[in-house]
C-alpha positions as CSV (number, residue, x, y, z in Angstrom):
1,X,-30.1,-9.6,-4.9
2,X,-28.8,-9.7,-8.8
3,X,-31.3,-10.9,-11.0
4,X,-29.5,-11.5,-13.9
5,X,-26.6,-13.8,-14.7
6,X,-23.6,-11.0,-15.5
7,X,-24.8,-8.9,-12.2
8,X,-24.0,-12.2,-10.5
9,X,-21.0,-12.2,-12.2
10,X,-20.5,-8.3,-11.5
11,X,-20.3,-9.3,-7.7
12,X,-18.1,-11.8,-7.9
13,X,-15.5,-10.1,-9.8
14,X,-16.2,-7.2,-7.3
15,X,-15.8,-9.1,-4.4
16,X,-12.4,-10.8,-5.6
17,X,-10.9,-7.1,-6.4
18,X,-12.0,-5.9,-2.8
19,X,-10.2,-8.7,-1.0
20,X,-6.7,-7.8,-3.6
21,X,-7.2,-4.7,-3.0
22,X,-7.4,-5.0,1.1
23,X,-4.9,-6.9,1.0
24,X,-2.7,-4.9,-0.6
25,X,-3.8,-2.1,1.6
26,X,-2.7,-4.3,4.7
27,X,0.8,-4.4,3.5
28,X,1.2,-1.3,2.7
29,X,0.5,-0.1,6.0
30,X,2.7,-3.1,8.0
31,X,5.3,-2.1,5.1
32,X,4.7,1.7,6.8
33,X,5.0,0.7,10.0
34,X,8.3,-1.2,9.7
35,X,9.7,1.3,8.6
36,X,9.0,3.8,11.3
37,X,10.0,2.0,13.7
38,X,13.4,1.8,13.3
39,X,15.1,3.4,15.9
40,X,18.3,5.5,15.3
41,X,20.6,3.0,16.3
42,X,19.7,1.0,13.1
43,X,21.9,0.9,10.6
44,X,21.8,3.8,7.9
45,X,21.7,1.6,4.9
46,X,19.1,-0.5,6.3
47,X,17.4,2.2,6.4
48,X,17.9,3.6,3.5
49,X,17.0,-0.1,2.1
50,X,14.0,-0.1,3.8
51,X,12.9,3.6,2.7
52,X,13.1,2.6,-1.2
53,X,10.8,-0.5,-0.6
54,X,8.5,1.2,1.0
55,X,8.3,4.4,-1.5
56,X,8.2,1.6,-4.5
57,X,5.5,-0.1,-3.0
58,X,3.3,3.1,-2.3
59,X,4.4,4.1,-6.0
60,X,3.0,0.6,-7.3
61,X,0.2,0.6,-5.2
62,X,-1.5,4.3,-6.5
63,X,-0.3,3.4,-10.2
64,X,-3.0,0.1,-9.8
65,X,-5.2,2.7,-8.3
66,X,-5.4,1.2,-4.6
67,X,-5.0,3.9,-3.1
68,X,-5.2,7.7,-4.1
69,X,-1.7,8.9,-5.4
70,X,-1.7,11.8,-3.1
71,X,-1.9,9.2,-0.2
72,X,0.7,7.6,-1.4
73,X,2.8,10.7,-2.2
74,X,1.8,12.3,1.4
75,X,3.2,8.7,3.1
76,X,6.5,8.8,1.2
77,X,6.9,12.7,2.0
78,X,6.2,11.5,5.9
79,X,8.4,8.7,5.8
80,X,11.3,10.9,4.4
81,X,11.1,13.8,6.8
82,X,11.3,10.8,10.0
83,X,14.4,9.4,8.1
């Protein structure tokens, strides 16, 4: 355990960012899966709609640094060869 007042500190702060940055995480991947799930009868602007919000979400998401921007550049390159 922390002996000193700022490592106490240090784990807080640490422990807020991990639950953020899980969170985040979480979405992302129910974002993901949303999209791939709809079928071919949807319609192709939903779609579409649905594509750019997840690719702008992955984009945010490696720009904070919560995940690795390859990650996020290998989920988008995925998600636009199923489309």
């Amino acid at each position: 355990m922390a002996n000193k007042k700022q490592a106490l500190k240090y784990i807080r702060k640490t422990e807020k960012r991990m639950e953020q940055n899980r969170s985040a995480r979480s979405y992302l991947k129910t974002l993901n899966k949303k999209a791939l799930a709809l079928s071919d009868e949807q319609d192709e602007a939903v779609r579409q709609e649905t594509a750019r919000e997840v690719v702008s979400a992955f984009d945010r998401a490696a720009q904070k640094g919560i995940i690795h921007p390859n990650k996020a550049s290998r989920k988008k390159a995925s998600l636009a060869q199923y489309i």
